[in-house]
MDTraj code that builds the backbone (N, CA, C; nanometers):
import mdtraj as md
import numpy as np

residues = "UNK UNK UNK UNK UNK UNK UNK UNK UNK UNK UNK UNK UNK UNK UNK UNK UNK UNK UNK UNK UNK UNK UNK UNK UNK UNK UNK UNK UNK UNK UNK UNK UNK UNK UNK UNK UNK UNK UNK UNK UNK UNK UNK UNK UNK UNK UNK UNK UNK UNK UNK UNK UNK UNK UNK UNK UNK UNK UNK UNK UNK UNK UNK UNK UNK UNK UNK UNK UNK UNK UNK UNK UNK UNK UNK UNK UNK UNK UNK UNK UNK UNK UNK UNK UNK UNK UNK UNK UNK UNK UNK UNK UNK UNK UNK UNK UNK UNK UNK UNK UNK UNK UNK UNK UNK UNK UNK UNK UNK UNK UNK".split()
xyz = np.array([
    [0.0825, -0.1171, 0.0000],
    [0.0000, 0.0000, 0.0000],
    [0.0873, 0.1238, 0.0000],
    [0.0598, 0.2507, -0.0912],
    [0.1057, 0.3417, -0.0977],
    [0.0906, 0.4286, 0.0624],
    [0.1673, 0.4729, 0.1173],
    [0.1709, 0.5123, 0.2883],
    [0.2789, 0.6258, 0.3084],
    [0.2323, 0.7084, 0.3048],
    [0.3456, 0.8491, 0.3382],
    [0.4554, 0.8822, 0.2475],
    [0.4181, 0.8607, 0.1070],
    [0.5669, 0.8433, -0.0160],
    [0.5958, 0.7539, -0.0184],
    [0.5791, 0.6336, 0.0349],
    [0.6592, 0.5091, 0.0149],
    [0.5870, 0.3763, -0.0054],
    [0.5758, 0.2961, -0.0474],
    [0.4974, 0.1584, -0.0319],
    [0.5565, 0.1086, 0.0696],
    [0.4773, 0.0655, 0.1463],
    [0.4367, -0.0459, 0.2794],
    [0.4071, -0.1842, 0.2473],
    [0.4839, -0.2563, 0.3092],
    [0.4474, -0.4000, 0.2652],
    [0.3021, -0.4292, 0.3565],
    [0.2169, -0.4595, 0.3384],
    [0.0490, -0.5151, 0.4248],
    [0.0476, -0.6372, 0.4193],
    [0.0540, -0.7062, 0.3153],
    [0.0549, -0.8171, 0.3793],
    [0.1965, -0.9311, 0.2332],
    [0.2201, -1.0428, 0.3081],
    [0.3130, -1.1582, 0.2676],
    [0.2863, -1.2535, 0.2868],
    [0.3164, -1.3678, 0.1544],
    [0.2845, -1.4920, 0.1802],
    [0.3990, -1.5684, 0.1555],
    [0.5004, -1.6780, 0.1810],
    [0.6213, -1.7463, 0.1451],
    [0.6892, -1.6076, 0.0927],
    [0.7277, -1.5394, 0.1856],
    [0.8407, -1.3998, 0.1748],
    [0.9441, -1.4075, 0.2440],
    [1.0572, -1.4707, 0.2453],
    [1.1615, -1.4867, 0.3695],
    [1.1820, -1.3545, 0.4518],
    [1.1572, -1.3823, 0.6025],
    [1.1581, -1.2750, 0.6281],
    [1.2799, -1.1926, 0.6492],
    [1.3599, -1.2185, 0.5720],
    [1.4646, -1.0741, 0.5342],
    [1.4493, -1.0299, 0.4619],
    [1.3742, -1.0748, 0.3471],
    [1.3177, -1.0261, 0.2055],
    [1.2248, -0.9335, 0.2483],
    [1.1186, -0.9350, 0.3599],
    [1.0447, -0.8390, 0.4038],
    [1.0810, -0.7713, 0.5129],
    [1.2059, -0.7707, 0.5741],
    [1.2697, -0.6203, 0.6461],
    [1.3509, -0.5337, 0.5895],
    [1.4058, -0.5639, 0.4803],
    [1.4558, -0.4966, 0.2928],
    [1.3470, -0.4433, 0.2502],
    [1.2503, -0.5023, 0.2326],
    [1.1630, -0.4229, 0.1231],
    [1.0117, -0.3703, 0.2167],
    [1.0011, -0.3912, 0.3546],
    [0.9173, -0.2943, 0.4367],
    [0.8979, -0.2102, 0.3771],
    [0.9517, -0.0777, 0.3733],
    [0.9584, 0.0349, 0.2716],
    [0.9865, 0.0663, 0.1641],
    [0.9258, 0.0948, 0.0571],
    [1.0297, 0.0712, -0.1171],
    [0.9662, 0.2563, -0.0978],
    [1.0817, 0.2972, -0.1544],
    [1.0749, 0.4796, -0.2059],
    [0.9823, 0.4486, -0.4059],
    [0.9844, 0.5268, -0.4497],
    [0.9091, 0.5151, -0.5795],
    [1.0407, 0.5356, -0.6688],
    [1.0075, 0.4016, -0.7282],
    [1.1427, 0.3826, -0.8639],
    [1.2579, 0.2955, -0.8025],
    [1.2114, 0.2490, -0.6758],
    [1.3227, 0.1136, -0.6362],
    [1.3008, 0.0051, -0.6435],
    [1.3596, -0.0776, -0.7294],
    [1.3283, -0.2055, -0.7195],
    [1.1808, -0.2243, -0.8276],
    [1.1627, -0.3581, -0.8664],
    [1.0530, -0.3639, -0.9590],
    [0.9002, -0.3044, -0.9048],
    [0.8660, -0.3198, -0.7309],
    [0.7870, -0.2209, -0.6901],
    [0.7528, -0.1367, -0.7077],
    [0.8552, -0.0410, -0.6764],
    [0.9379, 0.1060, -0.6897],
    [0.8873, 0.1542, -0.8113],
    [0.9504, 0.0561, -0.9556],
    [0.9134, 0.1085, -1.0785],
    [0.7911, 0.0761, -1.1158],
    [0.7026, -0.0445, -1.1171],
    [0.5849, -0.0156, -1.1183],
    [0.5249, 0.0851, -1.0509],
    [0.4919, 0.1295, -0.9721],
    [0.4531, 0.2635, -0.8833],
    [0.4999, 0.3432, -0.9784],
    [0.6571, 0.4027, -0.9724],
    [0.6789, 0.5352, -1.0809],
    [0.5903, 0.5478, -1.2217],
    [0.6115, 0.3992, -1.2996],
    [0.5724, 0.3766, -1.4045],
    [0.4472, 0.3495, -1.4722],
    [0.3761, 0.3532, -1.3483],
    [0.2260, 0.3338, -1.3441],
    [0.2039, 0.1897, -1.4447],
    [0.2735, 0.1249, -1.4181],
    [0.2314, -0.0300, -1.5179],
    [0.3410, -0.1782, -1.4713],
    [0.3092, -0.2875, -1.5579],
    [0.3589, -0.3538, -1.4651],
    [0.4790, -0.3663, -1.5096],
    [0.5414, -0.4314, -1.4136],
    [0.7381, -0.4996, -1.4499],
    [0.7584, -0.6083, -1.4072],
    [0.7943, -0.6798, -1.4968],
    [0.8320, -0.8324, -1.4806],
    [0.9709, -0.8856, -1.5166],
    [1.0349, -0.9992, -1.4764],
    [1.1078, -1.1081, -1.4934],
    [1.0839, -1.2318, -1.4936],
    [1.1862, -1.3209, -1.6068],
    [1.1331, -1.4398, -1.6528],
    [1.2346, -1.4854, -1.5157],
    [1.3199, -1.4565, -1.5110],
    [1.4189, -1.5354, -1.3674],
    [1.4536, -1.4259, -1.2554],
    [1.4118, -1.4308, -1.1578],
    [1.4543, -1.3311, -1.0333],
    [1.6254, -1.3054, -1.0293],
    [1.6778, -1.4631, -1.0056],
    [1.7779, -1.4651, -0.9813],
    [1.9128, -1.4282, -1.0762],
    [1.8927, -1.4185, -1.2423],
    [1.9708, -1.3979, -1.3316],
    [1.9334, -1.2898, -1.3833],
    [1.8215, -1.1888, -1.3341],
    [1.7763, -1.0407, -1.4013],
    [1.9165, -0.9815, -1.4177],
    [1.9780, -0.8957, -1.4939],
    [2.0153, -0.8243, -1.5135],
    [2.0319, -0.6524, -1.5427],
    [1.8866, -0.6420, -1.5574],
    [1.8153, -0.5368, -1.6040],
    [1.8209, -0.4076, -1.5257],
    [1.8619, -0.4386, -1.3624],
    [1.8922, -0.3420, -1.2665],
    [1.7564, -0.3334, -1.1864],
    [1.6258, -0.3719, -1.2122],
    [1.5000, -0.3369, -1.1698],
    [1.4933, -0.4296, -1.0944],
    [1.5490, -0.5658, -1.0802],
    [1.5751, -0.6766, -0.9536],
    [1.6781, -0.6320, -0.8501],
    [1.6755, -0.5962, -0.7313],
    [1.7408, -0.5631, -0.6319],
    [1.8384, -0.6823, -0.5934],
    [1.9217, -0.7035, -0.4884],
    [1.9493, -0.8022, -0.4131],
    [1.9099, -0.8690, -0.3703],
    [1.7587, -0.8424, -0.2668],
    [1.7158, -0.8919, -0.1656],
    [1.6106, -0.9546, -0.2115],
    [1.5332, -0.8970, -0.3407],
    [1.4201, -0.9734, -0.4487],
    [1.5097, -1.1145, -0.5061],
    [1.6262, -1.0922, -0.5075],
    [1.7221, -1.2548, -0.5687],
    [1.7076, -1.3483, -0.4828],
    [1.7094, -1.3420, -0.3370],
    [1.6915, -1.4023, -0.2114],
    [1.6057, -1.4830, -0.2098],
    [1.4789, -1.4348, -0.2678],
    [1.3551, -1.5256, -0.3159],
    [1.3817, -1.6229, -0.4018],
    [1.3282, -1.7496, -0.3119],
    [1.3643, -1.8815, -0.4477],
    [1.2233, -1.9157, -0.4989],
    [1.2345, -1.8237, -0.6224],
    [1.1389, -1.8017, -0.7217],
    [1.1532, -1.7578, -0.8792],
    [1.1396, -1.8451, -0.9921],
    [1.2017, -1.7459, -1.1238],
    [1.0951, -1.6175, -1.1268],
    [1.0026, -1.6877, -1.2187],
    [0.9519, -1.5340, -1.2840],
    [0.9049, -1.4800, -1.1092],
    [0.8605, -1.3044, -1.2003],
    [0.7960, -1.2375, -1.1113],
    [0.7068, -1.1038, -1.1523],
    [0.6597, -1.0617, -1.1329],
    [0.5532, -0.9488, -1.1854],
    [0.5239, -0.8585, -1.0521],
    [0.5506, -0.7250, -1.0888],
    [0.4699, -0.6117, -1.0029],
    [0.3788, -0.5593, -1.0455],
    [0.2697, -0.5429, -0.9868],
    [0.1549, -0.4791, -1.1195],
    [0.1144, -0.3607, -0.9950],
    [0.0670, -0.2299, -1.0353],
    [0.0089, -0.1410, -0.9937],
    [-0.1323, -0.1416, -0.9040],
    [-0.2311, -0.1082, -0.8458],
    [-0.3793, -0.1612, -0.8397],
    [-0.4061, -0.0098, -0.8037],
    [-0.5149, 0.0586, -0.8706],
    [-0.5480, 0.1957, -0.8836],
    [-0.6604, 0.2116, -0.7421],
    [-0.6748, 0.3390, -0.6966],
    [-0.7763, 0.3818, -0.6265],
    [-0.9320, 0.4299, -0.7386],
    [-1.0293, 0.4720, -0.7020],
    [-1.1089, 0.4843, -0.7846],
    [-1.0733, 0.6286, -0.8391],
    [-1.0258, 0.7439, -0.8048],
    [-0.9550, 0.8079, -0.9161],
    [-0.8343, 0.8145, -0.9832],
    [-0.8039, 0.7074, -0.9807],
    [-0.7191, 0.6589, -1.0935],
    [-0.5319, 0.6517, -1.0397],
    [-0.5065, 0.6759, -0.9183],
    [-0.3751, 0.7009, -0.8618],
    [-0.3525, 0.5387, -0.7910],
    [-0.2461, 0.5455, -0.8290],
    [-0.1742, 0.3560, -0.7178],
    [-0.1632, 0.3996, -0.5992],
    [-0.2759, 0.2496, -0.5854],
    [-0.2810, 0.2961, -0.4018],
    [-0.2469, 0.1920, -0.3478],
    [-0.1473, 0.0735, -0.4878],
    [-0.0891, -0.0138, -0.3665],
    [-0.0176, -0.0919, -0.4967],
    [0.1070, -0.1723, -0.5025],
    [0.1330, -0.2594, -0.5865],
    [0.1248, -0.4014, -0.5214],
    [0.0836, -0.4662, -0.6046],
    [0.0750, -0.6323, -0.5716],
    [0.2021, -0.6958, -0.6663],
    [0.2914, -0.7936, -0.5631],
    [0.3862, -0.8600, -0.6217],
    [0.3955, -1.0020, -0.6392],
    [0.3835, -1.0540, -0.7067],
    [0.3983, -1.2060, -0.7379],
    [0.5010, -1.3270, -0.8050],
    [0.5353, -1.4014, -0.7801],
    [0.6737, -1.4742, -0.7943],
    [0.6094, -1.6343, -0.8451],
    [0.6591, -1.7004, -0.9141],
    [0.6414, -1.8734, -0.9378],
    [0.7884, -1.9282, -0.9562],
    [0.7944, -2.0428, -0.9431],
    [0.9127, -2.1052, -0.9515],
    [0.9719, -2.1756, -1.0869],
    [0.8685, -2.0955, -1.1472],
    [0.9429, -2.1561, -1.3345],
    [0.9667, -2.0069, -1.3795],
    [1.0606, -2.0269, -1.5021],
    [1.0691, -1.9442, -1.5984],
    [0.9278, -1.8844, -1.6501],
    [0.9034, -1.7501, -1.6772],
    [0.7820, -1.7253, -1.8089],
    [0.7332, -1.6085, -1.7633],
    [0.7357, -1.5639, -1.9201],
    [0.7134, -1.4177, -1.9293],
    [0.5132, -1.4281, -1.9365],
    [0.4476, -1.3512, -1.8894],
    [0.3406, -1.3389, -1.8761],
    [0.2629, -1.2052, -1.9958],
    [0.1591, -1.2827, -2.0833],
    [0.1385, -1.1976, -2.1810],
    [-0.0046, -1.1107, -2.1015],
    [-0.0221, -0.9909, -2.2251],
    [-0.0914, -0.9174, -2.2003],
    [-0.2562, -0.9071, -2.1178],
    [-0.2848, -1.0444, -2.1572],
    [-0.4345, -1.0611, -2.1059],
    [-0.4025, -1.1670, -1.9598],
    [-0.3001, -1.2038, -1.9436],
    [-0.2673, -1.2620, -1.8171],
    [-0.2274, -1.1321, -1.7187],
    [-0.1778, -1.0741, -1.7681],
    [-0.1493, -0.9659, -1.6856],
    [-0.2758, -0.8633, -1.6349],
    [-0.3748, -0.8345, -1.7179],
    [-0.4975, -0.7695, -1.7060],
    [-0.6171, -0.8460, -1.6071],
    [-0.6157, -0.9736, -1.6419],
    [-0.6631, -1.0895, -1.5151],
    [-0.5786, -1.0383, -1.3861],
    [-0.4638, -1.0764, -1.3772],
    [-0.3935, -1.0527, -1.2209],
    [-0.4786, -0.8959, -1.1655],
    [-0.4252, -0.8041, -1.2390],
    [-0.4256, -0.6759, -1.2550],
    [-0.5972, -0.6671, -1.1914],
    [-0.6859, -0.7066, -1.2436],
    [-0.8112, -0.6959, -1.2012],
    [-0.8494, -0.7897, -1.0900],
    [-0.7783, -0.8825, -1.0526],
    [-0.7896, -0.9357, -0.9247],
    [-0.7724, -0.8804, -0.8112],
    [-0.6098, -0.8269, -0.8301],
    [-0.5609, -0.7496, -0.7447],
    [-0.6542, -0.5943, -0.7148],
    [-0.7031, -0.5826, -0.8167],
    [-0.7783, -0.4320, -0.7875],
    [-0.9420, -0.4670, -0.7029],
    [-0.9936, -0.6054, -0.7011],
    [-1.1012, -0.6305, -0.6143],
    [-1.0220, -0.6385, -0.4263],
    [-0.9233, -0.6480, -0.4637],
    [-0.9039, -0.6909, -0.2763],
    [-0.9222, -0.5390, -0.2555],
    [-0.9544, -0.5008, -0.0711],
    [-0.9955, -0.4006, -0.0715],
    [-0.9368, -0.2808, -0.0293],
    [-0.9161, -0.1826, 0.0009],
    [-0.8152, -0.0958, -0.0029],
    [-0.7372, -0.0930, 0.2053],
])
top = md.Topology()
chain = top.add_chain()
for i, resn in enumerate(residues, 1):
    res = top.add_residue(resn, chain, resSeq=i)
    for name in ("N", "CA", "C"):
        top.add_atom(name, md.element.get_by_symbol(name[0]), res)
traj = md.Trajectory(xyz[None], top)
């Protein structure tokens, strides 16, 4: 949840918890969080652990998980009022209408 400039982690499921005293707070534009939030859309990796791209942190590698996706979830006028992050343990890039499913899931949980 977006919380005083910064995203707040609310809630975790299989998150080691050093992975969630690292990323408690993400500023906007850190980490694939970070840039979803700045970027208002989502950011993904097919492997956590071999990203290169700079948008995978350290502490997101920690996670034994390949792909991963940050997606945005809007308030009703239209501003991110929280990003949802998700991880699986295979390779795979996630296409456009998979992403719009998550994306609208994530926007029913409640604020």
């Amino acid at each position: 949840m977006v919380k005083d400039g910064v995203l707040a982690i609310a809630a975790a499921h299989n998150i080691p918890p050093k992975v969630q005293e690292i990323t408690a707070q993400i500023p906007i534009g850190k980490g694939m969080a970070g840039l979803a939030w700045q970027q208002d859309k989502p950011i993904q990796t097919c492997n956590l652990k071999e990203d290169s791209s700079g948008a995978v942190k350290p502490g997101a590698k920690a996670v034994d998980a390949r792909a991963a996706v940050a997606l945005p979830v809007h308030d009703g006028a239209g501003a991110v009022r929280a990003v949802v992050g998700l991880a699986w343990m295979d390779e795979r890039v996630l296409d456009d209408a998979t992403l719009a499913a998550i994306g609208a899931d994530a926007a029913s949980l409640p604020a």
